[in-house]
N, C-alpha and C positions, 0 to 999 in steps of 0.2 A: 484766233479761231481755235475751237477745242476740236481734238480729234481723239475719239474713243475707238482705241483696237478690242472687236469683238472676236469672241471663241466660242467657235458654235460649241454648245455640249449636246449630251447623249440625247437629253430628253428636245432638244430641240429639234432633232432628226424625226422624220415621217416615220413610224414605228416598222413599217419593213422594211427603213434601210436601217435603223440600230442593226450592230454587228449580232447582238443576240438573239435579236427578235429574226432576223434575217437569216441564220442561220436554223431558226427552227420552221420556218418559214419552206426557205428551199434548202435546204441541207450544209451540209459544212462546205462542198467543195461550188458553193456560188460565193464564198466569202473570198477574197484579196488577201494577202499575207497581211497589210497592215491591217486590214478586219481580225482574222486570228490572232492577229499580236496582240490588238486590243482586248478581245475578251480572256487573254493570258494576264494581261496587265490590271484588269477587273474596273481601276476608276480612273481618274483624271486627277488634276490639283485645281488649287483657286486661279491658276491663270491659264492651264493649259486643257483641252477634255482628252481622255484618251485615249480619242481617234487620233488630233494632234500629236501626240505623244510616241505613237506607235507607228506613225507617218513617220515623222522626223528620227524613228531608232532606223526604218528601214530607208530613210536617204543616204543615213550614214551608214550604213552597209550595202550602196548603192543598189539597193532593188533587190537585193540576191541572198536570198538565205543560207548559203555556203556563206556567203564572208559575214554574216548575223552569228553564224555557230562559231568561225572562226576568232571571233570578235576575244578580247580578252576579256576576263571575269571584271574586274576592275574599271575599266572603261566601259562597260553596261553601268557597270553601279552608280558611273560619274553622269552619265547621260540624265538631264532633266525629267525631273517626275519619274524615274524608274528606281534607283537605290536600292539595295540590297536582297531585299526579301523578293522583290520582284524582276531582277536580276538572276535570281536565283531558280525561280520558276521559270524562267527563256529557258536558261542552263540546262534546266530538268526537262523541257517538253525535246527541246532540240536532244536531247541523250535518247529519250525515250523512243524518238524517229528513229535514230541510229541501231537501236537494238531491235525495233520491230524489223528491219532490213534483216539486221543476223539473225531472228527468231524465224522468219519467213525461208531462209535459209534453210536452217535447221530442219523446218516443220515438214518442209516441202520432199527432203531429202538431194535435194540437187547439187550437183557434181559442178565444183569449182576447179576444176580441174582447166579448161582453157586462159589465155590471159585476158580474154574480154569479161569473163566472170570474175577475174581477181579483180579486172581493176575497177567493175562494175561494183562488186562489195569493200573493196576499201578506199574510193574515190571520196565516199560523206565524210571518213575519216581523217584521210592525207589531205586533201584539196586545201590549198590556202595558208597551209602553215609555212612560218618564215625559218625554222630551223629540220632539219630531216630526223624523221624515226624510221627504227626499221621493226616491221611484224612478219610474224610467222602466222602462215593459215596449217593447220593440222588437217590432213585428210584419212581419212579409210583405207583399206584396197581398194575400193572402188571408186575414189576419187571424192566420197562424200563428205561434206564440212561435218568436221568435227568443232570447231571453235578458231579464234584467233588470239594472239599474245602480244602486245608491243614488244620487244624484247630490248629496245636501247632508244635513248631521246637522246641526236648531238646537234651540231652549230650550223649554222646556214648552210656549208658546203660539205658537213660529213659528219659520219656518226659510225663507230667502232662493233662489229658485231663480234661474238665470244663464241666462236664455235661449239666450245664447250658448254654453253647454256643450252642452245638451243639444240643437242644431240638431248642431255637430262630433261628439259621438257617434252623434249614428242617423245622420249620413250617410259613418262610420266603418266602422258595421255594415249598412251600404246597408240600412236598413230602409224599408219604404217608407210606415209609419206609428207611431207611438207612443203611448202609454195612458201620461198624470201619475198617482202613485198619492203619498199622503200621507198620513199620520194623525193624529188628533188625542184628545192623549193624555186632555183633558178628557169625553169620550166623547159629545160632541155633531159628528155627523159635515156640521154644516151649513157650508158656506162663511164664509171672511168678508170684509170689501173687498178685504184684499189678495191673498185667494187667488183670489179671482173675477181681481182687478187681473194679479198672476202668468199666471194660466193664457192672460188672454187677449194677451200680451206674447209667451207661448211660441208661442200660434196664430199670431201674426204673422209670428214667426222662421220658422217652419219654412214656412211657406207664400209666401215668398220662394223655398224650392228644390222646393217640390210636394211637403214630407211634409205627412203629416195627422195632426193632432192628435185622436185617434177620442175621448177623452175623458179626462178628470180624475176619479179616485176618491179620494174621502177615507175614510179607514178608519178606525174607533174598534172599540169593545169586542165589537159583537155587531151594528154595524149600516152601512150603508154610503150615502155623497151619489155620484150622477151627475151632472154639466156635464149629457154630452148628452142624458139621460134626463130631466135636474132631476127626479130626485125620492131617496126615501131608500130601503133596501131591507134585507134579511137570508135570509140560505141558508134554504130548506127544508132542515126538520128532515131 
Protein backbone atom coordinates (compact mmCIF):
# COMPACT_ATOMS: atom_id res chain seq x y z
CA UNK A 1 0.00 0.00 0.00
CA UNK A 2 1.25 3.59 -0.97
CA UNK A 3 1.16 6.03 1.65
CA UNK A 4 1.47 9.78 0.66
CA UNK A 5 2.58 12.26 3.53
CA UNK A 6 0.72 15.60 2.69
CA UNK A 7 1.80 19.25 3.66
CA UNK A 8 -1.00 21.43 3.68
CA UNK A 9 0.49 24.82 2.02
CA UNK A 10 -0.42 28.37 2.18
CA UNK A 11 -2.72 28.57 -0.57
CA UNK A 12 -4.58 25.48 0.65
CA UNK A 13 -5.59 27.45 3.89
CA UNK A 14 -9.16 29.20 3.85
CA UNK A 15 -7.81 32.83 3.05
CA UNK A 16 -8.46 34.14 6.59
CA UNK A 17 -6.61 31.77 8.20
CA UNK A 18 -3.38 32.49 5.86
CA UNK A 19 -1.00 34.17 8.38
CA UNK A 20 -1.09 37.24 5.99
CA UNK A 21 -4.41 37.53 4.95
CA UNK A 22 -5.28 36.97 8.72
CA UNK A 23 -3.51 39.46 9.94
CA UNK A 24 -4.87 42.06 7.79
CA UNK A 25 -8.07 40.83 8.47
CA UNK A 26 -7.95 41.14 12.48
CA UNK A 27 -4.66 42.74 13.10
CA UNK A 28 -1.26 41.43 14.14
CA UNK A 29 -2.00 40.47 17.72
CA UNK A 30 -4.95 37.64 16.58
CA UNK A 31 -1.90 35.95 14.92
CA UNK A 32 0.19 32.90 17.10
CA UNK A 33 3.91 33.27 17.33
CA UNK A 34 4.29 30.53 14.76
CA UNK A 35 1.73 32.89 12.40
CA UNK A 36 4.47 35.68 12.89
CA UNK A 37 7.22 33.60 12.44
CA UNK A 38 5.78 32.44 9.32
CA UNK A 39 5.18 35.76 7.63
CA UNK A 40 9.02 36.56 8.98
CA UNK A 41 10.04 33.44 6.99
CA UNK A 42 7.96 34.74 3.89
CA UNK A 43 7.75 30.82 1.95
CA UNK A 44 8.01 27.32 2.49
CA UNK A 45 10.17 24.54 0.48
CA UNK A 46 9.07 21.65 -1.80
CA UNK A 47 8.28 19.52 1.25
CA UNK A 48 7.63 21.64 4.05
CA UNK A 49 4.96 25.07 3.76
CA UNK A 50 5.88 27.64 6.13
CA UNK A 51 3.44 27.33 8.61
CA UNK A 52 5.20 23.81 9.06
CA UNK A 53 8.33 25.38 9.12
CA UNK A 54 7.75 27.99 11.74
CA UNK A 55 5.68 25.50 13.86
CA UNK A 56 8.53 23.22 14.07
CA UNK A 57 11.33 26.38 14.78
CA UNK A 58 8.91 27.31 17.69
CA UNK A 59 8.75 23.34 19.15
CA UNK A 60 12.19 23.69 19.30
CA UNK A 61 12.31 26.63 21.38
CA UNK A 62 9.47 25.01 23.26
CA UNK A 63 6.73 27.56 22.66
CA UNK A 64 8.68 30.39 24.08
CA UNK A 65 10.19 33.08 22.48
CA UNK A 66 12.89 34.05 25.03
CA UNK A 67 14.53 30.64 24.24
CA UNK A 68 13.81 31.46 20.02
CA UNK A 69 16.09 34.84 20.73
CA UNK A 70 18.23 32.89 23.02
CA UNK A 71 18.65 30.36 20.32
CA UNK A 72 22.18 30.39 18.70
CA UNK A 73 22.74 32.08 15.22
CA UNK A 74 24.04 28.76 13.80
CA UNK A 75 21.53 26.48 14.96
CA UNK A 76 18.58 28.69 13.39
CA UNK A 77 20.60 28.39 10.19
CA UNK A 78 20.79 24.47 10.74
CA UNK A 79 16.91 24.20 11.32
CA UNK A 80 15.11 22.99 7.97
CA UNK A 81 13.78 25.43 5.49
CA UNK A 82 15.25 28.38 7.50
CA UNK A 83 19.16 28.93 6.53
CA UNK A 84 20.93 31.86 6.61
CA UNK A 85 19.22 34.76 5.08
CA UNK A 86 16.10 33.86 7.01
CA UNK A 87 17.79 33.24 10.13
CA UNK A 88 19.03 36.20 9.90
CA UNK A 89 15.69 38.13 9.69
CA UNK A 90 14.41 36.18 13.24
CA UNK A 91 17.77 37.63 14.48
CA UNK A 92 16.81 41.18 13.28
CA UNK A 93 13.04 41.22 14.18
CA UNK A 94 13.81 39.52 17.65
CA UNK A 95 16.86 42.82 18.18
CA UNK A 96 14.34 45.02 16.87
CA UNK A 97 11.67 43.96 20.13
CA UNK A 98 14.51 44.33 22.18
CA UNK A 99 15.33 48.06 21.43
CA UNK A 100 11.68 49.22 20.95
CA UNK A 101 11.55 47.96 25.08
CA UNK A 102 14.66 50.48 25.47
CA UNK A 103 13.29 53.04 23.02
CA UNK A 104 9.86 53.04 25.05
CA UNK A 105 12.22 53.65 27.84
CA UNK A 106 13.84 56.40 26.74
CA UNK A 107 10.74 58.03 25.10
CA UNK A 108 8.70 57.74 28.00
CA UNK A 109 11.36 59.30 30.34
CA UNK A 110 10.79 56.69 33.13
CA UNK A 111 12.88 56.10 36.11
CA UNK A 112 14.64 52.87 36.33
CA UNK A 113 15.64 53.44 39.40
CA UNK A 114 13.78 50.41 41.39
CA UNK A 115 14.85 46.56 40.95
CA UNK A 116 11.57 45.54 39.32
CA UNK A 117 12.39 48.05 36.51
CA UNK A 118 15.92 46.82 36.05
CA UNK A 119 14.96 43.50 35.97
CA UNK A 120 11.78 44.30 33.97
CA UNK A 121 14.27 45.95 31.12
CA UNK A 122 17.01 43.69 31.12
CA UNK A 123 15.24 40.35 31.63
CA UNK A 124 14.72 40.13 27.14
CA UNK A 125 18.35 40.54 27.42
CA UNK A 126 19.92 38.09 30.23
CA UNK A 127 17.12 35.40 30.30
CA UNK A 128 18.44 32.09 28.94
CA UNK A 129 21.83 32.64 28.42
CA UNK A 130 24.30 29.79 29.55
CA UNK A 131 27.32 31.85 30.40
CA UNK A 132 26.94 35.51 32.67
CA UNK A 133 27.37 39.15 31.33
CA UNK A 134 27.51 41.87 33.28
CA UNK A 135 25.65 45.57 32.03
CA UNK A 136 25.63 48.89 33.47
CA UNK A 137 22.24 50.88 33.22
CA UNK A 138 23.47 54.81 33.24
CA UNK A 139 21.03 57.10 34.93
CA UNK A 140 20.30 60.81 35.49
CA UNK A 141 19.79 62.69 38.75
CA UNK A 142 16.75 61.73 38.59
CA UNK A 143 17.04 58.38 38.12
CA UNK A 144 16.14 58.44 34.39
CA UNK A 145 17.58 55.93 31.61
CA UNK A 146 20.09 57.21 29.94
CA UNK A 147 21.04 53.86 28.02
CA UNK A 148 22.75 50.57 29.00
CA UNK A 149 26.36 48.95 28.16
CA UNK A 150 27.33 45.22 28.44
CA UNK A 151 30.46 45.81 30.00
CA UNK A 152 32.07 42.09 30.20
CA UNK A 153 30.80 38.48 28.68
CA UNK A 154 32.38 35.46 31.01
CA UNK A 155 31.64 31.47 31.73
CA UNK A 156 28.74 29.89 33.20
CA UNK A 157 29.66 30.76 36.73
CA UNK A 158 31.42 34.12 36.44
CA UNK A 159 32.48 36.99 34.66
CA UNK A 160 35.24 39.80 35.81
CA UNK A 161 34.05 43.36 36.09
CA UNK A 162 36.88 46.26 35.67
CA UNK A 163 36.12 48.79 37.85
CA UNK A 164 37.98 50.97 36.01
CA UNK A 165 35.87 50.70 32.76
CA UNK A 166 32.93 51.25 34.17
CA UNK A 167 33.96 54.64 36.36
CA UNK A 168 35.34 55.92 32.21
CA UNK A 169 32.08 55.15 30.91
CA UNK A 170 29.35 56.83 33.16
CA UNK A 171 31.57 59.59 33.22
CA UNK A 172 31.66 59.33 29.34
CA UNK A 173 27.98 59.62 29.49
CA UNK A 174 28.02 62.26 32.25
CA UNK A 175 25.74 59.96 34.10
CA UNK A 176 25.19 60.98 37.35
CA UNK A 177 24.45 57.26 38.71
CA UNK A 178 24.60 53.62 37.69
CA UNK A 179 22.53 50.30 38.25
CA UNK A 180 25.25 46.76 38.08
CA UNK A 181 23.02 44.37 36.39
CA UNK A 182 24.29 40.52 35.88
CA UNK A 183 22.89 37.30 35.61
CA UNK A 184 23.23 34.05 36.74
CA UNK A 185 22.69 31.46 34.46
CA UNK A 186 22.36 28.81 37.31
CA UNK A 187 19.06 30.48 38.24
CA UNK A 188 19.80 31.11 41.90
CA UNK A 189 19.97 34.97 41.83
CA UNK A 190 21.94 35.10 45.23
CA UNK A 191 25.27 36.88 45.39
CA UNK A 192 28.37 35.32 46.01
CA UNK A 193 31.91 36.56 47.68
CA UNK A 194 33.11 37.75 44.59
CA UNK A 195 30.12 39.45 43.43
CA UNK A 196 29.39 41.09 46.67
CA UNK A 197 33.65 41.55 46.60
CA UNK A 198 33.09 43.26 42.65
CA UNK A 199 30.25 45.37 43.35
CA UNK A 200 31.70 46.74 46.41
CA UNK A 201 35.36 47.64 44.33
CA UNK A 202 32.98 49.49 41.82
CA UNK A 203 31.21 51.60 44.79
CA UNK A 204 34.56 52.70 45.51
CA UNK A 205 35.58 53.79 42.09
CA UNK A 206 32.82 55.78 41.35
CA UNK A 207 32.62 57.43 44.47
CA UNK A 208 36.05 58.87 44.16
CA UNK A 209 34.19 61.20 41.26
CA UNK A 210 30.54 61.45 43.14
CA UNK A 211 28.61 58.72 40.83
CA UNK A 212 26.55 56.49 42.77
CA UNK A 213 26.30 53.27 42.63
CA UNK A 214 22.01 53.00 43.17
CA UNK A 215 22.59 49.16 43.07
CA UNK A 216 23.53 45.73 41.74
CA UNK A 217 20.87 43.37 40.33
CA UNK A 218 21.41 39.96 39.56
CA UNK A 219 19.05 38.26 37.18
CA UNK A 220 18.17 34.55 36.67
CA UNK A 221 15.25 32.86 35.14
CA UNK A 222 12.01 34.27 36.86
CA UNK A 223 13.67 35.91 39.80
CA UNK A 224 15.80 38.84 40.87
CA UNK A 225 18.77 39.73 44.07
CA UNK A 226 19.07 43.51 45.29
CA UNK A 227 22.50 45.02 46.90
CA UNK A 228 20.42 47.87 48.00
CA UNK A 229 17.27 46.14 48.85
CA UNK A 230 19.17 42.69 49.86
CA UNK A 231 16.45 40.87 49.19
CA UNK A 232 15.08 38.61 46.06
CA UNK A 233 12.10 39.65 44.11
CA UNK A 234 9.84 38.71 40.66
CA UNK A 235 7.31 41.06 38.41
CA UNK A 236 3.72 41.01 39.27
CA UNK A 237 1.92 38.81 37.20
Amino acid sequence: MNVFVYAMRIKDLCPDERPREKMRLRGAKALSNAELLAILLGSGTGEKSVTDIAQELMVRADGRLSLLDAMPLERLVAQPGVGEVRAATIVAALELGRRMVEESVLLQGRSVGSPEAVFRLMLPTLKNLDHEQCWAVFLNKNNIFLGKEMLTSGSLEKTVIDPARILRRAIEKQSSSIILVHNHPSGDPFPSPADIRQTNQVKKALDTVGISLLDHVIVSADRFYSFSEERTGTLAP
